[in-house]
C-alpha positions as CSV (number, residue, x, y, z in Angstrom):
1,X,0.0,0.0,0.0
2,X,1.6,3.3,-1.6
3,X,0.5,5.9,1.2
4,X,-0.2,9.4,-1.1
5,X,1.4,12.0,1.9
6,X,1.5,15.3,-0.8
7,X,-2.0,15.0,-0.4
8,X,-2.0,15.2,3.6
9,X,-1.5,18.9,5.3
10,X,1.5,19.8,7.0
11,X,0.0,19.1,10.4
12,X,-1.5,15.6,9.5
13,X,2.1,15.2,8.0
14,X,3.4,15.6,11.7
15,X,0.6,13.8,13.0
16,X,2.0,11.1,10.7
17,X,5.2,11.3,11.5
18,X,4.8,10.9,15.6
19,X,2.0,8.0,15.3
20,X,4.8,5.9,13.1
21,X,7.6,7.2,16.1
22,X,5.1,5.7,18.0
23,X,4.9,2.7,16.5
24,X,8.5,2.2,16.0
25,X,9.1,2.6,19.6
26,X,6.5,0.1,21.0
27,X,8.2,-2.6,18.4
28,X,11.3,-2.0,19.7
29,X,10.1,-2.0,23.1
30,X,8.9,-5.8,22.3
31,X,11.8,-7.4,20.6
32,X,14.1,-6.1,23.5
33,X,11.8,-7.7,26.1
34,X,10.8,-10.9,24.0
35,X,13.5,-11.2,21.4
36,X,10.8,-11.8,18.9
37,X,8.8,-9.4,16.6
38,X,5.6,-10.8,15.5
39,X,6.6,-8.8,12.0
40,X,10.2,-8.1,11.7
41,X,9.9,-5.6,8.8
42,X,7.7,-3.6,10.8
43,X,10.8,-1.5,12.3
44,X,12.1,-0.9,8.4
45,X,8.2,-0.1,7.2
46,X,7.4,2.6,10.0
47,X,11.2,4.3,9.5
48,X,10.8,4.2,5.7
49,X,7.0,6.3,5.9
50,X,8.5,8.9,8.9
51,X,11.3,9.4,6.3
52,X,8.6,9.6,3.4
53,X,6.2,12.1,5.8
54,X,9.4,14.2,6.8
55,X,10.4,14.8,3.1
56,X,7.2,16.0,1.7
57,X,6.9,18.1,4.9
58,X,10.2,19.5,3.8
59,X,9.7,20.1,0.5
60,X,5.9,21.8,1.4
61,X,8.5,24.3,3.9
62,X,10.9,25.2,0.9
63,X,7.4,25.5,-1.8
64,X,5.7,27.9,0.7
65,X,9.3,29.8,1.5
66,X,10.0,29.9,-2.6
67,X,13.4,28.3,-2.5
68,X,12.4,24.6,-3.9
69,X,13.7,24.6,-7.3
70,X,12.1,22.3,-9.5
71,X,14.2,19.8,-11.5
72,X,12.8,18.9,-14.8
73,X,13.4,15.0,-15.5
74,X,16.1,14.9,-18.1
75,X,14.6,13.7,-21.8
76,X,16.1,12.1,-24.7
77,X,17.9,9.2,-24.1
78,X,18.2,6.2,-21.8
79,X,21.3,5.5,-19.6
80,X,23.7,2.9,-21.5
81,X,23.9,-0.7,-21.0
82,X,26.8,-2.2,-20.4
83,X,27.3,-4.9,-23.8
84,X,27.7,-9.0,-22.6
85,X,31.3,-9.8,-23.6
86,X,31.9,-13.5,-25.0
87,X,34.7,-15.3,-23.8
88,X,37.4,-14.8,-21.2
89,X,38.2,-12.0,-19.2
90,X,42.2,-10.3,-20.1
């Protein structure tokens, strides 16, 4: 599930942000007692959407201050693939 945070307001982003600290902290509360987490990726899920909240709060910041510059995705061509060589290595 792909949570949509440029949607949210900068207060539900904070909101957000200390309800996943929350989270976090309860989990890691368990596996130090128990040494077991029902879900072990829970940890890596909650950091990875505080980071996700705490960047869109920072860019909303910069957009309302008028410092984010916008980068235009570069056009025209694709990276280049490395070519498959046949045979042995010199």
């Amino acid at each position: 599930m792909k949570d949509n945070f440029r949607s949210l307001s900068v207060d539900e982003l904070k909101k957000e942000v200390q309800s996943a600290s929350e989270e976090v902290r309860k989990a890691r509360f368990q596996f130090g007692v128990t040494r077991s987490l029902e879900n072990p990726k829970l940890i890596h899920n909650q950091k990875k959407r505080i980071a996700q909240a705490l960047t869109i709060q920072r860019e909303k910041e910069l957009a309302a201050a008028g410092k984010l510059k916008q980068i235009p995705p570069k056009a025209g061509k694709a990276a280049p693939v490395a070519k498959a060589t046949k045979g042995k290595k010199k």
